[in-house]
MARPA-639414 format. One line per field, with one value per residue: residue number from 1; residue in three letters; x, y, z of N, C-alpha, C, O, CB in turn. Coordinates in steps of 0.02 Angstrom, whole numbers. Glycine has a CB too. Layout:
N
k	(NUM  ...)
r	(ala  ...)
n.east	(X  ...)
n.north	(Y  ...)
n.up	(Z  ...)
ca.east	(X  ...)
ca.north	(Y  ...)
ca.up	(Z  ...)
c.east	(X  ...)
c.north	(Y  ...)
c.up	(Z  ...)
o.east	(X  ...)
o.north	(Y  ...)
o.up	(Z  ...)
cb.east	(X  ...)
cb.north	(Y  ...)
cb.up	(Z  ...)
//
This chain:
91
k	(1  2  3  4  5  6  7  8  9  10  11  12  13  14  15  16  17  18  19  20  21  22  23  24  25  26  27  28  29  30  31  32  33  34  35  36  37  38  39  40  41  42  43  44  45  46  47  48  49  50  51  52  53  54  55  56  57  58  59  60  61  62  63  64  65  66  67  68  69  70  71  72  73  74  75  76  77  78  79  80  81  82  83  84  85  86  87  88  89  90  91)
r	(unk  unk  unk  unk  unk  unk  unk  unk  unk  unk  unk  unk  unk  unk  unk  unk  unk  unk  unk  unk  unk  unk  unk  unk  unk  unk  unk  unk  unk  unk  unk  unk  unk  unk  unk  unk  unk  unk  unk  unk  unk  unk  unk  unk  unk  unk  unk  unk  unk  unk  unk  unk  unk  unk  unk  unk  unk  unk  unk  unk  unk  unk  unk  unk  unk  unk  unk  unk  unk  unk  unk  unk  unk  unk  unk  unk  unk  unk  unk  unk  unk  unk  unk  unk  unk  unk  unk  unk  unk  unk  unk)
n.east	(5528  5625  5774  5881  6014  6090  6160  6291  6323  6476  6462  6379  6243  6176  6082  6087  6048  6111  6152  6087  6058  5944  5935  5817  5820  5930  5806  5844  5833  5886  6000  6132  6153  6116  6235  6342  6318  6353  6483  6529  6655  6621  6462  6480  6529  6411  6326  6386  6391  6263  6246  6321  6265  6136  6190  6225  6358  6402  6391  6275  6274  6400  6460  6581  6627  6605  6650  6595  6531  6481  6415  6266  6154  5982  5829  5689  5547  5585  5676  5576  5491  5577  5592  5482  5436  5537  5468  5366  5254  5109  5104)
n.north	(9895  9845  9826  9746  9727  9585  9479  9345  9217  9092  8996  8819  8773  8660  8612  8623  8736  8907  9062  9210  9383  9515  9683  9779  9916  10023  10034  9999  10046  10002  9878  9900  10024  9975  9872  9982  10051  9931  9926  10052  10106  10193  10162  10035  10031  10058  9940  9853  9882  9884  9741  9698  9737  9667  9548  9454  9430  9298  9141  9029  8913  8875  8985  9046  9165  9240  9224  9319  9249  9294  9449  9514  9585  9597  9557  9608  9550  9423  9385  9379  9269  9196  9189  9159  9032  8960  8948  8861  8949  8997  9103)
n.up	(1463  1590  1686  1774  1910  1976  2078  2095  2177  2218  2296  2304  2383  2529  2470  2329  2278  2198  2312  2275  2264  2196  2161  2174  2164  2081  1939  1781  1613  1500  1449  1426  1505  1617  1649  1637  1740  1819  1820  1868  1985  2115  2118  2138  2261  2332  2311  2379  2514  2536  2510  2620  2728  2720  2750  2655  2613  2698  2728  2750  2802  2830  2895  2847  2726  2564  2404  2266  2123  1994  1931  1837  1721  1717  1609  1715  1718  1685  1792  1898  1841  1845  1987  2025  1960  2043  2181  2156  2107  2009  1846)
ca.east	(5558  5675  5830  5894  6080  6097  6236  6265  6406  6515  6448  6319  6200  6173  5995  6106  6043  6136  6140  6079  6041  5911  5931  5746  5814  5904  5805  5878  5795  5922  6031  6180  6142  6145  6310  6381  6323  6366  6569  6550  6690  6568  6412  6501  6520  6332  6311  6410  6371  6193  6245  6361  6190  6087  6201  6249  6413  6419  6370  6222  6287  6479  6471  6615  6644  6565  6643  6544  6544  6426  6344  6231  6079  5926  5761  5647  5506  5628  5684  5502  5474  5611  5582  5389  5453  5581  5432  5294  5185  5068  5108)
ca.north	(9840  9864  9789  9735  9702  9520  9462  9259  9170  9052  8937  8795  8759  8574  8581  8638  8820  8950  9122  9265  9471  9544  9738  9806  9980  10047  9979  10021  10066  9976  9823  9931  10073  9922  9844  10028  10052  9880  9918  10109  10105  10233  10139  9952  10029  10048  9884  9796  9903  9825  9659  9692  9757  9617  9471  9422  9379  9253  9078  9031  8839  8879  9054  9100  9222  9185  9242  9316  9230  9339  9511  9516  9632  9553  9583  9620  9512  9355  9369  9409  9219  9125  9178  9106  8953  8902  8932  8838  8977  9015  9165)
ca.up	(1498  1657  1699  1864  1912  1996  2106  2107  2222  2199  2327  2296  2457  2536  2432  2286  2274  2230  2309  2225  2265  2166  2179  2137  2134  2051  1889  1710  1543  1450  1474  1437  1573  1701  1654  1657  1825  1875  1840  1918  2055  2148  2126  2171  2360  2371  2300  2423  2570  2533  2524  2676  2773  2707  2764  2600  2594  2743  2704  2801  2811  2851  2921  2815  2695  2509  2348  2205  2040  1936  1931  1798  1705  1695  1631  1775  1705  1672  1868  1914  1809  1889  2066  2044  1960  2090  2223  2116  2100  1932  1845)
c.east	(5614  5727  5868  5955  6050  6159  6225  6343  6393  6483  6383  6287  6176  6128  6031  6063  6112  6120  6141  6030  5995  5904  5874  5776  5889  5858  5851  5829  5827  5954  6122  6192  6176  6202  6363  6385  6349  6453  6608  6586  6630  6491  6424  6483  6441  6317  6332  6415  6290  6201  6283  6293  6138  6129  6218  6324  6450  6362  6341  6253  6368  6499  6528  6600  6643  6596  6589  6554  6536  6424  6337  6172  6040  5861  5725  5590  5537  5625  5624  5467  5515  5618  5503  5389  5491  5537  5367  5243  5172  5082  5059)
c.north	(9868  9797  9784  9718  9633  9496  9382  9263  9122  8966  8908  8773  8695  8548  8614  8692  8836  9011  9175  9332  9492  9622  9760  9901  9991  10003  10026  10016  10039  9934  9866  9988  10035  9916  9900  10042  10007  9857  9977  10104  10145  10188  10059  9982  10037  9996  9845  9832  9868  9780  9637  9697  9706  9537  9435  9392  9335  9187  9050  8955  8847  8945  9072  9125  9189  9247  9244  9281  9277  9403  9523  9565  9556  9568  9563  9561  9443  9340  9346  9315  9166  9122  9147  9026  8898  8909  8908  8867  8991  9070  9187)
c.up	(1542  1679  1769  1861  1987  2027  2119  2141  2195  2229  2319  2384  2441  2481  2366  2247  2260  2269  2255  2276  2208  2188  2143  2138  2143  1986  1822  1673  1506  1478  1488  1500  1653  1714  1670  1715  1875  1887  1876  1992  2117  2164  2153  2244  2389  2363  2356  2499  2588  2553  2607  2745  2777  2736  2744  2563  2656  2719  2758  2842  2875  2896  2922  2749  2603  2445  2284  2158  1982  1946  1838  1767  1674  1666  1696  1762  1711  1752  1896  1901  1854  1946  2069  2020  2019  2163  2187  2089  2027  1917  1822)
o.east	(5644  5715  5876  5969  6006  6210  6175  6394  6344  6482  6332  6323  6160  6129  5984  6047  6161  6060  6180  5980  6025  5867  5878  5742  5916  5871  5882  5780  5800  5948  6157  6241  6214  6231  6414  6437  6365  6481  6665  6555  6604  6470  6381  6435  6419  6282  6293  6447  6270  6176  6277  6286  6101  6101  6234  6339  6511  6304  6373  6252  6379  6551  6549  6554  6670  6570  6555  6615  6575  6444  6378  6138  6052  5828  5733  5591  5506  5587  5624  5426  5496  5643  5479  5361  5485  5563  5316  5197  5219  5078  5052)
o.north	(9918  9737  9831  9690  9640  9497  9357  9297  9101  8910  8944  8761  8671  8493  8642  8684  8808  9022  9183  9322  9479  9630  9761  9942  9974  9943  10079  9984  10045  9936  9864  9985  10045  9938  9889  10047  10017  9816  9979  10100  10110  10183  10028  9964  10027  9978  9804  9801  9837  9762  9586  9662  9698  9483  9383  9356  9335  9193  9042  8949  8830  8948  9106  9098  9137  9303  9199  9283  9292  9406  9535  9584  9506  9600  9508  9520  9403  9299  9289  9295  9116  9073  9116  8978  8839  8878  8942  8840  8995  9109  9248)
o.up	(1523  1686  1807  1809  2029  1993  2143  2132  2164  2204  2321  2432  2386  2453  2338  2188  2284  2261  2208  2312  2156  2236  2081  2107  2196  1980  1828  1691  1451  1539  1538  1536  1700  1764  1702  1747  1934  1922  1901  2045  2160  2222  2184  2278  2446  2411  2379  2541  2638  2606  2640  2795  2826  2741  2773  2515  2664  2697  2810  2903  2933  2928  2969  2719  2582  2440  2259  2148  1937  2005  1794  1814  1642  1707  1723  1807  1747  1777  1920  1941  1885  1972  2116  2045  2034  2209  2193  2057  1988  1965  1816)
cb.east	(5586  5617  5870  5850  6155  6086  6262  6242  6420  6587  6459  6329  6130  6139  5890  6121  6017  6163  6168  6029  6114  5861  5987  5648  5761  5947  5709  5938  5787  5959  6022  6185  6041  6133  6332  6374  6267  6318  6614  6490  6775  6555  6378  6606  6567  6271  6332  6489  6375  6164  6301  6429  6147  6067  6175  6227  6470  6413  6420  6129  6307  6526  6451  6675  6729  6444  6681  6532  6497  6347  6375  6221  6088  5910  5717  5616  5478  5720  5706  5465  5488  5671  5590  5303  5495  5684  5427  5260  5177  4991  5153)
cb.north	(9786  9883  9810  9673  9783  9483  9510  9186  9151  9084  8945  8729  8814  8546  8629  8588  8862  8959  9134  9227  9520  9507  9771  9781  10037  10087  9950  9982  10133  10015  9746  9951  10084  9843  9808  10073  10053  9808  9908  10140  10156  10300  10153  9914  10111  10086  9865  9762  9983  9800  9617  9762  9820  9622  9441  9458  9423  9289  9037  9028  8793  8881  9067  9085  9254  9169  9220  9369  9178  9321  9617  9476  9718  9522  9567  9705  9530  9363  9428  9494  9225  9106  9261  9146  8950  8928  8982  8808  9043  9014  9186)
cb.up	(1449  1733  1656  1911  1935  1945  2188  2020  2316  2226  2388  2237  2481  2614  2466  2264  2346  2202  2345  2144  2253  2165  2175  2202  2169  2043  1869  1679  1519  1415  1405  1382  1582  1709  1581  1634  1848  1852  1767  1931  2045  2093  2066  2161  2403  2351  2244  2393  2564  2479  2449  2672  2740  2614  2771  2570  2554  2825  2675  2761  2711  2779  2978  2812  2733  2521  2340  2173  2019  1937  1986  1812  1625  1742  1581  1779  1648  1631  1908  1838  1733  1879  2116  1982  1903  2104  2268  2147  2142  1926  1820)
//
């Protein structure tokens, strides 16, 4: 089983979404591995150089500037479940 780190904001969207980051790599072998990586001063600046590249912390609605709430480990399969549920599809 593989573990994914997860970034959620703060902010809910008109259709009451939230945002969320799914980093598919790196993955983890353990839940603990993740969370270590996910408080590494060193490894945060790639994290949020990502999210800075991807667009992710501007608020699509308001086009300002979107505090995180979360970062999280996840199983990979779980995510994998609730991104096909919240688009209808069959797993």
């Amino acid at each position: 089983m593989k573990w994914l780190l997860v970034v959620l904001w703060a902010t809910v969207g008109s259709d009451g979404n939230v945002d969320a980051y799914v980093f598919t790599t790196p993955a983890f072998d353990t839940k603990e591995e993740c969370m270590r990586n996910a408080v590494d001063q060193n490894e945060i600046k790639k994290y949020i150089s990502k999210l800075v590249a991807e667009g992710m912390f501007i608020n699509k609605e308001t086009g300002m500037l979107q505090p995180i709430d979360k970062v999280v480990c996840a199983q990979a399969d779980k995510i994998l479940a609730v991104i096909r549920d919240s688009q209808g599809t069959e797993t």
